[in-house]
Structures are given as C-alpha cells and as structure tokens.
ZALOVO-525690 format. One record per residue (C-alpha): x, y, z. Coordinates in Angstrom, 3 decimals, padded with zeros to 6 digits. Layout:
REM residues N
<node px="X" py="Y" pz="Z"/>
...
//
This chain:
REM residues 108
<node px="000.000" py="000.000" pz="000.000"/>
<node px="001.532" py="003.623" pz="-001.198"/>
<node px="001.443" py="006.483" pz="000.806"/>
<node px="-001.546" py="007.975" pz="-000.677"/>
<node px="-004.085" py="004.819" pz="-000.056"/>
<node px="-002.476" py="005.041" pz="003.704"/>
<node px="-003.297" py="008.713" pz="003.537"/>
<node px="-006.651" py="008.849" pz="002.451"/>
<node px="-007.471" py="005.171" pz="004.466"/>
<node px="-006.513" py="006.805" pz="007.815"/>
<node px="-008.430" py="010.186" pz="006.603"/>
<node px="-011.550" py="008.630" pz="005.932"/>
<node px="-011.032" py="007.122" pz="009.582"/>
<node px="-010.321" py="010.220" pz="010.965"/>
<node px="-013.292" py="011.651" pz="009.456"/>
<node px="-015.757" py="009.347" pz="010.854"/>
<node px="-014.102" py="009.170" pz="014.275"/>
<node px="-015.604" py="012.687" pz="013.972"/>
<node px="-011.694" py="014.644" pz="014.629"/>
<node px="-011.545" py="016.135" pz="011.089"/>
<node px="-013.625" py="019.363" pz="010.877"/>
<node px="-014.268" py="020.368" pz="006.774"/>
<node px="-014.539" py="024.089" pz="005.801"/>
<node px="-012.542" py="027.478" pz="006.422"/>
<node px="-014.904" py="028.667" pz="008.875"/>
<node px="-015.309" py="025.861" pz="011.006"/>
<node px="-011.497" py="025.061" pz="010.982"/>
<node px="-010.968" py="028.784" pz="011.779"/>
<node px="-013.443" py="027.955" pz="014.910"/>
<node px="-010.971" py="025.221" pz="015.624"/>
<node px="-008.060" py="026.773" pz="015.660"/>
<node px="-008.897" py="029.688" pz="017.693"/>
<node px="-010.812" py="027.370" pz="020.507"/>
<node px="-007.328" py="025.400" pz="020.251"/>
<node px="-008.999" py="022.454" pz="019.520"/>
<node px="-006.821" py="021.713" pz="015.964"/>
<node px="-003.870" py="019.880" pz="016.246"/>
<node px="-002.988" py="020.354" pz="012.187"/>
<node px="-004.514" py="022.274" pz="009.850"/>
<node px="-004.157" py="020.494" pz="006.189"/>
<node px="-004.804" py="022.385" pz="002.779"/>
<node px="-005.698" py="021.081" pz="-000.621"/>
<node px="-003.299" py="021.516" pz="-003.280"/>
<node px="-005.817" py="023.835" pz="-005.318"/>
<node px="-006.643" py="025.982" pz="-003.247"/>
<node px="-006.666" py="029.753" pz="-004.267"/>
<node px="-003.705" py="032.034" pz="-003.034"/>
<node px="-006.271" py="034.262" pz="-001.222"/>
<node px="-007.546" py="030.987" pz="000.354"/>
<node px="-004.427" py="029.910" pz="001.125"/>
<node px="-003.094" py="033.325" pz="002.656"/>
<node px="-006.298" py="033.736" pz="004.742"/>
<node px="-005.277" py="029.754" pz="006.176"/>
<node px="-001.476" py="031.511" pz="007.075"/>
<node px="-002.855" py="034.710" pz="008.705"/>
<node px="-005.337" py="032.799" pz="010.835"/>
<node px="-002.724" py="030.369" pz="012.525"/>
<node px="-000.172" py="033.684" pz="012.637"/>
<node px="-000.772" py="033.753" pz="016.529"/>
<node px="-000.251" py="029.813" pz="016.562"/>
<node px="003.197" py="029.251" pz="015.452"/>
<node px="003.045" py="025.577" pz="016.799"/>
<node px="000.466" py="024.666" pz="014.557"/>
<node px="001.416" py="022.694" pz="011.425"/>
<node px="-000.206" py="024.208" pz="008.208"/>
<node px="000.199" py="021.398" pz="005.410"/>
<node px="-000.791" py="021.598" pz="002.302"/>
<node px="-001.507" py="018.386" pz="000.734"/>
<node px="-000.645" py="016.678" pz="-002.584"/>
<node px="-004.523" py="015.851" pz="-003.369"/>
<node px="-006.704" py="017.837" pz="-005.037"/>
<node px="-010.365" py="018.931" pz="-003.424"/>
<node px="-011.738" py="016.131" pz="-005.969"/>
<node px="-009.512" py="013.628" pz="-004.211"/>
<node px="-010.738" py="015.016" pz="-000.748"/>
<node px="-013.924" py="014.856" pz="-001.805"/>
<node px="-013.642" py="011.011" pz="-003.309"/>
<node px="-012.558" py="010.492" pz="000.192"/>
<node px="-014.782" py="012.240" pz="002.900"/>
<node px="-017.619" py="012.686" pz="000.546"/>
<node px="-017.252" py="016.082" pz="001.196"/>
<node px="-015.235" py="018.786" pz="-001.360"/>
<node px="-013.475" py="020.832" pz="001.139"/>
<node px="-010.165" py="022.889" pz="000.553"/>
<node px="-009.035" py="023.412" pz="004.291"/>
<node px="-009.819" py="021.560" pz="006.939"/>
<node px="-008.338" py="020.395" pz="010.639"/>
<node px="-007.689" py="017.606" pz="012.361"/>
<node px="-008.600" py="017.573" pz="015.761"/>
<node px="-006.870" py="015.088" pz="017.822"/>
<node px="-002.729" py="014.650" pz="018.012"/>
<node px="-002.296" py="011.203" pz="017.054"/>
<node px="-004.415" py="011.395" pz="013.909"/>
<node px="-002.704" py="014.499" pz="012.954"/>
<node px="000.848" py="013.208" pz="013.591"/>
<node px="000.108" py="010.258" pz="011.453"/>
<node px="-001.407" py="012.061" pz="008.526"/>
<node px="001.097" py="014.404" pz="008.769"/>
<node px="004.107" py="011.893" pz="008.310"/>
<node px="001.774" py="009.959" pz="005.414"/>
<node px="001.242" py="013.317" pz="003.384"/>
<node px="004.890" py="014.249" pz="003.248"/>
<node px="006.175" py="010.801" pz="002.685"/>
<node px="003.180" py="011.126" pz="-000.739"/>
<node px="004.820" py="014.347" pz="-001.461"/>
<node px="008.288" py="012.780" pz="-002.042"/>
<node px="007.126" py="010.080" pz="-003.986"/>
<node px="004.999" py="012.470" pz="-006.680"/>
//
C-alpha cells in the first residue's frame, strides 16, 4: 500500500471518528478554541484561500499548516465532502497524517 491509499485510508477514519472538521470557517473555529492539532490544505486551493489559512494560525506558530498533494476532488472522493481546508482535531491522527502526506509528497 503507497502512501496515498495510507493517507486517504486513515483520513476517511479520521473523518468518521468525527476529529476532522471540513470548511474554512469551522477550521478557523478550531483553531482559535485550540482544539486543531494540524490544519491540512488542498493543493488547489486559491492564493487568497491559502493566505487567509497563514494569517489565521499567525498567533499559533506551533500549529502545522500542510498543504496536501490531493486535489479537493480527491478530498472529496474520500470524505464525501469537497473541502479545501480543513483540521484535524486530535494529536495522534494528525501526527500520522502528517508523516503519510509528506512521505506522498516525495514520492509524486
């Protein structure tokens, strides 16, 4: 099993598990109640989009902003949901995804 399929496998748990919130707003909500543990970012995304995602974790320098190698499509294949940003809620989940999204990104 690549990367990827680990990726999205452990995603779609994540998601279900109910630790992955969908959406710039909601993930902003997360965030700023310090619930988010990583904030991940599809890879089309708009700049704006993608700005707005940097200046809302400015004041949370310890929070990993990633932006993935999957497009919303793939997201959405995934989660059933298209969503460009979204955050993952619990450590553990985040760690892991974290680790399996860079490890995809060297082997694209």
């Amino acid at each position: 099993m690549n990367y990827q399929e680990k990726f999205f496998n452990l995603f779609t748990i994540c998601e279900k598990s109910g630790k992955l919130v969908k959406g710039f707003d909601v993930s902003k909500e997360a965030v700023t109640g310090r619930k988010a543990s990583c904030i991940f970012v599809a890879s089309d995304v708009s700049e704006k989009t993608m700005k707005e995602v940097n200046y809302m974790c400015r004041d949370f320098p310890e929070l990993p902003v990633i932006k993935l190698p999957f497009d919303m499509d793939a997201i959405k294949e995934s989660i059933g949901r298209k969503a460009g940003v979204m955050a993952v809620c619990d450590k553990g989940f985040a760690a892991r995804l974290s680790e399996y999204a860079m490890a995809a990104c060297q082997t694209e």
